[in-house]
N, CA, C and O of each residue as an XYZ file, in Angstrom:
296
protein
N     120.014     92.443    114.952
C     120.026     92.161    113.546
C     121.273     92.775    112.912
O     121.768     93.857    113.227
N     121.748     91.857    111.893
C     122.818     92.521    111.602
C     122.659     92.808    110.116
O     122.015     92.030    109.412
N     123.397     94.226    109.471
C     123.002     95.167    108.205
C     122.960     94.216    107.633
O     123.751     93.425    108.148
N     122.214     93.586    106.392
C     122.495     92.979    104.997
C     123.117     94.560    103.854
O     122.663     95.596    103.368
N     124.134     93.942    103.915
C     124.804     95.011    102.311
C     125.624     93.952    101.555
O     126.376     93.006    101.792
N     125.016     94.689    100.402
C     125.494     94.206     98.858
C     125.856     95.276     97.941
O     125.958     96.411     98.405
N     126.070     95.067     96.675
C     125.902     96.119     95.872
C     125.076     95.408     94.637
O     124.606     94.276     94.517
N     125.099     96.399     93.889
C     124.065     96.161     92.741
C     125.261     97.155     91.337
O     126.350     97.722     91.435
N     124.583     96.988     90.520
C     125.432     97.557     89.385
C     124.027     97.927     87.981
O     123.583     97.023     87.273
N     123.545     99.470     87.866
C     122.785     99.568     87.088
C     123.488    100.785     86.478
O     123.901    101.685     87.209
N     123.668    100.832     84.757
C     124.016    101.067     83.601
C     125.425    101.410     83.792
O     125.793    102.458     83.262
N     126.395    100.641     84.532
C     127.306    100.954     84.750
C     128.603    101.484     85.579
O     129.829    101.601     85.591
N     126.781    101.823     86.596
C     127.462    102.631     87.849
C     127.330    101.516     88.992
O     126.762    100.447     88.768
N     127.772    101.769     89.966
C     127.509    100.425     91.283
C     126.910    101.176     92.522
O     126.958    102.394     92.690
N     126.482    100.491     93.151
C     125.520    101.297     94.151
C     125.916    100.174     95.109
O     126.010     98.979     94.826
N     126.174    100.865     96.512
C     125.953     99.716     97.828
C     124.624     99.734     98.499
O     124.211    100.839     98.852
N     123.913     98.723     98.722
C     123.076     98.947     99.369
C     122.879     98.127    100.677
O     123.088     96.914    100.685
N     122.459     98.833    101.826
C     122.382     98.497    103.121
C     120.605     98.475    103.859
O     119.498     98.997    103.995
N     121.302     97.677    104.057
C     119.511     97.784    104.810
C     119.525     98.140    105.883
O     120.312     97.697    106.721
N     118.430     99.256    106.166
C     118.358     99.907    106.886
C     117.582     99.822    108.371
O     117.881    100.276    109.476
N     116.099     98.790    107.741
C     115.227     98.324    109.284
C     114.683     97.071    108.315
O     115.055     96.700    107.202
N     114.019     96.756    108.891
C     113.303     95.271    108.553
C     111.585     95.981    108.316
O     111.185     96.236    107.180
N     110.842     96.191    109.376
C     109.709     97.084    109.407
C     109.482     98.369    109.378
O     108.895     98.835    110.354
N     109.825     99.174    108.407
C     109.019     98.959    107.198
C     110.239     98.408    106.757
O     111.105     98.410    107.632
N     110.691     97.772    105.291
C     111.889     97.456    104.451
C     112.469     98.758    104.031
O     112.122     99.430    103.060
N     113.182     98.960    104.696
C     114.304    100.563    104.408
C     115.554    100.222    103.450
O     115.731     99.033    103.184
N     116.275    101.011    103.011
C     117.593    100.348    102.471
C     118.295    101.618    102.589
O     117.643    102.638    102.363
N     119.523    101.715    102.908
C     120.440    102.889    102.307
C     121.108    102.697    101.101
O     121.634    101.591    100.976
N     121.262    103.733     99.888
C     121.556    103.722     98.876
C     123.080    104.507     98.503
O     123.108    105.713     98.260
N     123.920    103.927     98.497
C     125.035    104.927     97.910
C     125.921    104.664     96.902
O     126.328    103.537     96.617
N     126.323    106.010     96.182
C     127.055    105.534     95.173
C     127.882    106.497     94.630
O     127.422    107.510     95.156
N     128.701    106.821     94.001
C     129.897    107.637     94.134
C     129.436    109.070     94.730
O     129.691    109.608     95.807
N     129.000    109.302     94.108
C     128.252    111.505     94.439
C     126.789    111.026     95.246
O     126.055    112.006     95.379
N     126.378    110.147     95.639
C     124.759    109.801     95.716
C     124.578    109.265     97.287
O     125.130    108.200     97.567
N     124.006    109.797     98.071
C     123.329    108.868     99.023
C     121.907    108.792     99.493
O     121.497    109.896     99.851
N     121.035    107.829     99.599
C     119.441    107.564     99.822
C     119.210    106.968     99.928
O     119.623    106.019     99.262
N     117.932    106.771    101.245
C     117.421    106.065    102.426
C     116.234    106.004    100.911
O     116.077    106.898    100.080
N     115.394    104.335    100.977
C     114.513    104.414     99.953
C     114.100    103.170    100.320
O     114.764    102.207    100.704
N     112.755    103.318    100.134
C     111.467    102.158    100.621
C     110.504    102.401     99.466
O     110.457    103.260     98.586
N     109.528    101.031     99.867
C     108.874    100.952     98.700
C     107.265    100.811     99.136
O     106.753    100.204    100.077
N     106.669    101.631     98.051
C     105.447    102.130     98.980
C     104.369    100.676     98.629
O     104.650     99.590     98.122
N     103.306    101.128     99.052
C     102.565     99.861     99.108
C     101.320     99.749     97.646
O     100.349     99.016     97.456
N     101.933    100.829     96.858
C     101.711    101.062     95.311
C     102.570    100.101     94.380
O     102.387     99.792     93.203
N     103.669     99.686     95.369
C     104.831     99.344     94.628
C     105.897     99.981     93.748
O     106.427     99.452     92.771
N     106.144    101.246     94.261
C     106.878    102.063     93.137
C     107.706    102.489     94.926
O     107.204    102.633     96.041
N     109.247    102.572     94.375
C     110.129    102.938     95.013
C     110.540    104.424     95.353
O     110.417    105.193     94.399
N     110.759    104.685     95.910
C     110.324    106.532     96.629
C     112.029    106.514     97.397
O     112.748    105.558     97.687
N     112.239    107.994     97.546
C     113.425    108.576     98.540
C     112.334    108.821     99.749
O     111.245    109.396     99.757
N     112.934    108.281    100.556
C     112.480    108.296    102.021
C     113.301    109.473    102.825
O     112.810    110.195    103.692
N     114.611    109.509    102.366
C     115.796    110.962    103.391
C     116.968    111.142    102.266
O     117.307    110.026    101.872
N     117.332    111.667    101.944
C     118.747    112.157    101.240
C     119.756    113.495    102.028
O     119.493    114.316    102.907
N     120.545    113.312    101.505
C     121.755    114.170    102.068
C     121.876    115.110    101.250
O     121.487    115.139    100.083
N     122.570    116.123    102.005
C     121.772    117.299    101.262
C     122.330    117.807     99.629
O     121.783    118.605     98.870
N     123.675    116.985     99.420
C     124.216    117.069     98.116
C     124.173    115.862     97.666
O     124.889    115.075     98.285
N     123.362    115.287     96.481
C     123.549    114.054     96.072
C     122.760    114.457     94.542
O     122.082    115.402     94.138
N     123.173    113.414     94.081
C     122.424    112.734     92.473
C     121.074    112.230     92.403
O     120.751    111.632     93.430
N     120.106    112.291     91.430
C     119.582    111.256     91.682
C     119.517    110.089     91.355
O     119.857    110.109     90.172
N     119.314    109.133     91.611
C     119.290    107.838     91.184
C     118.034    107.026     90.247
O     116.897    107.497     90.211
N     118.322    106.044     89.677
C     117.717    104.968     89.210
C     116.821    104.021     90.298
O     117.062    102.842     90.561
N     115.636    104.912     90.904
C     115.145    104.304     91.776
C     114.469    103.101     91.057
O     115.123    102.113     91.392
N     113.570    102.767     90.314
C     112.448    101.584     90.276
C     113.986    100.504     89.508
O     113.619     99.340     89.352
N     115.120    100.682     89.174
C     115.873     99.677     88.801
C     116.588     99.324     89.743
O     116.923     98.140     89.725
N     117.109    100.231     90.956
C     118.007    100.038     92.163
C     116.907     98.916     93.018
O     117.177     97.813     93.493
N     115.814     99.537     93.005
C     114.780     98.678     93.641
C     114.299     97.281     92.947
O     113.945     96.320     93.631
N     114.321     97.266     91.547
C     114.415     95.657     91.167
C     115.576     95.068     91.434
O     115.528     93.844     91.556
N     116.825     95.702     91.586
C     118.120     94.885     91.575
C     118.006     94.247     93.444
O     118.590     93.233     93.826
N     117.218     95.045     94.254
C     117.076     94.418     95.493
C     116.419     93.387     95.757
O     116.618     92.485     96.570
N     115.300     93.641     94.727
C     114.181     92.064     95.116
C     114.910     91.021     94.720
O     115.018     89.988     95.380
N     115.754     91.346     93.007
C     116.599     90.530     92.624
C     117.467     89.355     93.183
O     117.512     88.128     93.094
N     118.245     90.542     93.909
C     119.074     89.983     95.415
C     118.673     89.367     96.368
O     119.424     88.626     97.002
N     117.808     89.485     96.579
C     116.714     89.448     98.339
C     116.140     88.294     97.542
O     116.349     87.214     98.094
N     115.387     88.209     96.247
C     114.856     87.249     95.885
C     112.969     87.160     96.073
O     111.984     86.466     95.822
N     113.310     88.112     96.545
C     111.236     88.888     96.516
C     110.490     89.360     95.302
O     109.346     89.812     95.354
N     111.223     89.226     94.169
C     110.572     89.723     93.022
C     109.737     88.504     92.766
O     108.963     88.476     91.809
């Protein structure tokens, strides 16, 4: 399988996102100061799954609509 990456753009800032596995739906998240592995639980609310050990946090439940967006799963 090969990565799907895109980026997304929420309030300004841009984020790349990579996908990470298929089962479960993983994604890697990065963005200037920021990096995070983030899946979405079966509540439906988007969670950090791994981060590095210096990062930001992010706009998870909007990074995560801008994916379904993309992907087209919303």
């Amino acid at each position: 399988m090969e990565a799907l990456t895109f980026n997304v753009k929420i309030d300004g800032k841009s984020y790349e996102v990579k996908q990470y596995s298929d089962l479960p739906p993983l994604y890697d998240v990065s963005g200037k100061e920021a990096y995070h592995r983030i899946g979405k639980t079966d509540a439906g609310l988007w969670v950090y799954i791994e981060s590095a050990l210096i990062t930001e946090n992010m706009p998870l439940q909007q990074i995560g609509e801008a994916i379904e967006q993309h992907l087209g799963t919303d």
